[in-house]
C-alpha positions in Angstrom: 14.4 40.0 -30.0 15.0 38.0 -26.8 14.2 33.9 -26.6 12.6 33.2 -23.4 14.2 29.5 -24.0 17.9 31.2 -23.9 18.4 31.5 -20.7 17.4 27.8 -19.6 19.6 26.4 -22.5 22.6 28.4 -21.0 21.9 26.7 -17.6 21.9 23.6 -18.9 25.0 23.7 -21.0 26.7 25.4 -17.9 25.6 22.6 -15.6 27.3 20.2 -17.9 30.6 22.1 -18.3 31.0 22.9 -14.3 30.1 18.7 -14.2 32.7 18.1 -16.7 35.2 20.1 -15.0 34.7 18.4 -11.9 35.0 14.5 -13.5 38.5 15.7 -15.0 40.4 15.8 -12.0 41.3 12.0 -12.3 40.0 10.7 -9.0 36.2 9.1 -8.7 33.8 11.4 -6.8 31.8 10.1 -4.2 28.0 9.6 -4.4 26.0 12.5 -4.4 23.1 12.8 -2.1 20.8 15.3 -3.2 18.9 17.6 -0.1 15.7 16.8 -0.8 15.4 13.3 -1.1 18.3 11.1 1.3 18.0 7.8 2.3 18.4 9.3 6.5 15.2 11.0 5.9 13.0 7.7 5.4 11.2 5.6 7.6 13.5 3.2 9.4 13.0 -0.2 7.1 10.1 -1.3 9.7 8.7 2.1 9.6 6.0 1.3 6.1 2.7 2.1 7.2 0.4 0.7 5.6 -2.8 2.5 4.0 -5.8 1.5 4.6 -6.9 0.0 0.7 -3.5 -1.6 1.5 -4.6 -3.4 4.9 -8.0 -4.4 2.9 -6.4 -6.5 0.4 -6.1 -10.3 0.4 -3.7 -12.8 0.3 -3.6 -13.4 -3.2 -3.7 -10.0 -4.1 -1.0 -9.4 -1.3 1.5 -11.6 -2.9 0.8 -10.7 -6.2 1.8 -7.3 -5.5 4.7 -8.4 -3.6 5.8 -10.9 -6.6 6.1 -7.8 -8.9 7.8 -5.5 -7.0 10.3 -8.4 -5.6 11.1 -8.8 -9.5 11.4 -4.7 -10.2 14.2 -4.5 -7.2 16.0 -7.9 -6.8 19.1 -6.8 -9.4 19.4 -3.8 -7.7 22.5 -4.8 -6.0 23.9 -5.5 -9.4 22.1 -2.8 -11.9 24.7 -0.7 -12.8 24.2 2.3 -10.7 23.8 6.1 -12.4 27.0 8.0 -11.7 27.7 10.4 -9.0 28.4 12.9 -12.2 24.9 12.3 -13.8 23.0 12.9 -10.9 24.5 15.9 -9.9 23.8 17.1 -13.6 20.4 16.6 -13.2 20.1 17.6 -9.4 21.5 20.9 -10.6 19.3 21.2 -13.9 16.1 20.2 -12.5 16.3 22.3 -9.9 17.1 24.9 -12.2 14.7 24.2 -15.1 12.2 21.8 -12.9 11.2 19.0 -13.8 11.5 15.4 -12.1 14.2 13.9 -9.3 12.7 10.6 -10.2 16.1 8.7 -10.2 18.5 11.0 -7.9 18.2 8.6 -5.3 18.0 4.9 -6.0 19.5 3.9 -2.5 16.8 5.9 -0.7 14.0 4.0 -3.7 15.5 0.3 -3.1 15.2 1.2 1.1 11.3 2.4 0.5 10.4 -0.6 -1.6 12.4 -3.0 1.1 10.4 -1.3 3.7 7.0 -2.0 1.6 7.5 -5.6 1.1 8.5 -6.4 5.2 5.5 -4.3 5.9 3.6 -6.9 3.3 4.9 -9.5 4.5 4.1 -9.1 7.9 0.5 -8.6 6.7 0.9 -12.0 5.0 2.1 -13.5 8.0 -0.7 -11.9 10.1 -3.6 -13.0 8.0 -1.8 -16.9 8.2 -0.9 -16.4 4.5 2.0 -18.1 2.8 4.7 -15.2 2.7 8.0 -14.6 1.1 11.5 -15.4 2.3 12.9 -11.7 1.1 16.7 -12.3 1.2 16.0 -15.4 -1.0 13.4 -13.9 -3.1 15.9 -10.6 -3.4 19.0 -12.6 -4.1 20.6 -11.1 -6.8 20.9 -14.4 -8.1 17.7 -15.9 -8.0 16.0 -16.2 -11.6 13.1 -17.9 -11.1 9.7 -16.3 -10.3 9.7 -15.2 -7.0 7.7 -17.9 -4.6 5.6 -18.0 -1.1 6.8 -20.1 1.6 4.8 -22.9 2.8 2.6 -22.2 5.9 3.4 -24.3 8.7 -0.2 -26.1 9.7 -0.1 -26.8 13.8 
C-alpha cells in the first residue's frame, strides 16, 4: 500500500541532509536571498503608497499605528538573525511541500516596514501632526515608549 505522505517526508529529510552537507564545510555561507521575495524588488524606502483607509486616518490614530510598529522593528538591528542554513531549508521545503515564506526575508520585511513609517510620517507632518524622529525612535537602544516630536507653532 503506498502513503501519499511518503514522498513529502522524503523531501523534507533530503532538504535537511543536502543543508547539512553544505554547513560542514567549515566556512560561514553567505545570506541566502530567496527569488521570490529580495529586498531589490521593493519600493525604494520613499516608494510606500499609501491606501486610501490609510490617508483617511487621523493623527492619533496615525501615531498609534506608528508607535506599534516602531516597537515590533526597532531591535531589528540586534535580533539575532535566522541563519543563511535555515532559510535555505525552508526556501527549499516550502517550495517543495508549500506552505509559508513568512520569514525568508527579514531584510526585505524591516525595508517595507521602514518605508511604511516615512510614508506615515510624512502624513503626520502634512496634516501639522506631532511626528516621530525615526532614527531615534528606531535606535536599537532606545527603551522607552516610542514618542512624537513637538510641533513647532509659527
Amino acid at each position: 500500500m503506498h502513503n501519499p505522505a511518503r514522498p513529502k517526508r522524503f523531501a523534507a529529510l533530503a532538504a535537511l541532509a543536502l543543508g547539512a552537507c553544505a554547513s560542514q564545510s567549515g566556512e560561514l555561507a553567505a545570506p541566502v536571498t530567496p527569488v521570490a521575495e529580495t529586498v531589490t524588488r521593493l519600493p525604494p524606502a520613499s516608494g510606500y503608497q499609501m491606501k486610501p483607509d490609510e490617508l483617511a486616518l487621523d493623527c492619533k490614530k496615525l501615531t498609534g499605528r506608528m508607535a506599534v510598529r516602531i516597537v515590533q522593528i526597532r531591535d531589528y538591528q540586534t535580533r539575532h538573525q535566522t541563519t543563511a542554513l535555515s532559510r535555505s531549508i525552508q526556501s527549499t521545503t516550502t517550495s517543495v511541500m508549500g506552505g509559508s515564506k513568512e520569514g525568508t526575508d527579514p531584510e526585505g520585511r524591516y525595508a517595507r516596514d521602514r518605508a511604511q513609517l516615512e510614508a506615515f510620517n510624512q502624513r503626520l507632518a502634512e496634516k501639522n501632526c506631532a511626528n516621530f524622529d525615526l532614527n531615534a525612535e528606531l535606535d536599537p537602544n532606545a527603551k522607552d515608549p516610542p514618542r512624537t516630536r513637538r510641533l513647532n507653532k509659527s
